[in-house]
C-alpha positions in Angstrom: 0.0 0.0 0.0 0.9 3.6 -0.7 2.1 5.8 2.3 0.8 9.1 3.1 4.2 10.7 2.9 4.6 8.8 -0.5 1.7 10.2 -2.0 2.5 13.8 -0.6 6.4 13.9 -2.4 4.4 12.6 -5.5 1.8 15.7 -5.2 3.2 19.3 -7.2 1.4 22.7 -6.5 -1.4 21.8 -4.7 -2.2 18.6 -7.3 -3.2 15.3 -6.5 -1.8 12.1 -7.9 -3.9 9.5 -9.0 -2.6 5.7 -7.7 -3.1 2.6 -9.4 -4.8 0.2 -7.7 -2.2 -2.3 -6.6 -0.8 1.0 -5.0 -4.0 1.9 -2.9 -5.8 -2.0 -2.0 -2.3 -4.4 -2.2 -2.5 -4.6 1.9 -4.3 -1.9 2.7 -6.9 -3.0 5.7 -8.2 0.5 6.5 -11.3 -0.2 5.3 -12.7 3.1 5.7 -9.9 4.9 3.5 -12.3 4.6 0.8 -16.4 5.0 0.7 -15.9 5.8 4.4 -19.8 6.5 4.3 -20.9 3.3 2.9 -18.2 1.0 5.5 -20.7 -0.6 7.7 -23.7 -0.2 5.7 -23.4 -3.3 3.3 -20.4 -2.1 1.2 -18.0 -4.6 0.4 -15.0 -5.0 1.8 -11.7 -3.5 0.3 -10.5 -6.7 -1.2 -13.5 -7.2 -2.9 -13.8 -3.5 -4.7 -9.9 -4.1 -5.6 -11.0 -7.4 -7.7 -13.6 -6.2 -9.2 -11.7 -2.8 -10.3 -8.9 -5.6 -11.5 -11.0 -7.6 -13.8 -12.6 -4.5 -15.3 -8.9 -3.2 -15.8 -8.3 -6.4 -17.6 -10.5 -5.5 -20.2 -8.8 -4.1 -23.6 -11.6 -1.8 -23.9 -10.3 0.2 -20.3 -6.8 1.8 -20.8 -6.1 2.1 -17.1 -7.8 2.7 -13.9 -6.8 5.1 -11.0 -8.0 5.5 -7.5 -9.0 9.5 -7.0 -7.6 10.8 -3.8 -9.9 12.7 -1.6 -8.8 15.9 -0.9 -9.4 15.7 2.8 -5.7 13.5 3.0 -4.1 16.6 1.8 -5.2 18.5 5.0 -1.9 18.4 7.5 -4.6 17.3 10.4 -5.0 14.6 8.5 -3.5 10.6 9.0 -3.4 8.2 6.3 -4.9 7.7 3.2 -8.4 8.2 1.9 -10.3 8.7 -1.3 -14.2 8.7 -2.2 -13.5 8.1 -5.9 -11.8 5.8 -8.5 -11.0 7.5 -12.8 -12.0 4.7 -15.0 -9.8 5.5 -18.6 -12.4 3.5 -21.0 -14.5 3.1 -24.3 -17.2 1.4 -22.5 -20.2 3.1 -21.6 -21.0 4.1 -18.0 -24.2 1.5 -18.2 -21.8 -1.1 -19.1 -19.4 -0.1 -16.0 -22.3 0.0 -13.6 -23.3 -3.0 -14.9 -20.0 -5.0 -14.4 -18.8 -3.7 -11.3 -22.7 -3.6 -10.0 -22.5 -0.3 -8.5 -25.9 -1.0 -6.1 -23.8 -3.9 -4.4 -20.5 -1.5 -4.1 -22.9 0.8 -2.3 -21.9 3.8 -4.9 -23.4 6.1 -7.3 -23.6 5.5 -10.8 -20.6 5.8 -12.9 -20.7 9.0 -15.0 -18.3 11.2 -17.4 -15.6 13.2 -15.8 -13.3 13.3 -12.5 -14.3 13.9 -8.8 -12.8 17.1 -9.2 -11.5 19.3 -11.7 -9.0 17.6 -14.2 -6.1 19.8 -13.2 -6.6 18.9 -9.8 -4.1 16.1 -10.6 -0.9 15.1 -11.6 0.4 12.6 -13.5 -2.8 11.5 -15.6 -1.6 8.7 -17.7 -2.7 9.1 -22.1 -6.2 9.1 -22.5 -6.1 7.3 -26.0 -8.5 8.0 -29.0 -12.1 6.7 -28.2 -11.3 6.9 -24.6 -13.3 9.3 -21.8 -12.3 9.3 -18.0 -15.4 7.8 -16.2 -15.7 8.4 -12.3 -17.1 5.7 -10.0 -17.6 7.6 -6.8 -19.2 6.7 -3.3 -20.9 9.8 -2.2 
């Protein structure tokens, strides 16, 4: 799992970096350092969001997938990691997303066009290729 102080020398003028997810599940157990809303209220645990966002990022038709960091981490109050959001880098459509990662069982909103926040809000966004769109699953 990605460290706090990792992700903060990774962050330039006030921009967030997006982290793969290996980066943000591989042994991660705080459970509520993503969909902290939804922990305890029948959302699935993290190793089951992390498969499901693996096998989608298997697909050919997804170019990459990035877990979206909240910007609460970012205050210096702040302890570990945390983020509300994951950037989706496909051709699909956002039915065909809810669909597979059935979005009513991860206890999130349904997947739609665009990041959590303002695209240069972050840093290191991998290519977007031709036919591609950023989709944003997001637990709100």
């Amino acid at each position: 799992m990605i460290t706090r102080d990792e992700i903060l020398t990774r962050s330039t003028a006030n921009r967030y970096p997006l982290v793969t997810i290996a980066e943000f599940f591989e042994g991660n157990t705080l459970e509520d350092s993503i969909a902290p809303n939804q922990y305890g209220e029948g959302r699935p645990g993290l190793a089951e969001i992390a498969a499901r966002l693996t096998t989608l990022d298997a697909d050919p038709a997804v170019a990459w997938i990035r877990v979206q960091l909240h910007e609460e981490m970012f205050d210096d109050d702040h302890d570990g990691i945390a983020a509300e959001s994951v950037a989706i880098c496909t051709s699909l459509l956002p039915s065909d997303i809810d669909k597979r990662l059935d979005v009513g069982e991860l206890c999130a909103e349904p997947v739609w066009e665009g990041w959590s926040y303002d695209e240069d809000t972050y840093c290191g966004i991998p290519a977007i290729p031709d036919g591609h769109r950023v989709l944003t699953l997001v637990w709100d």
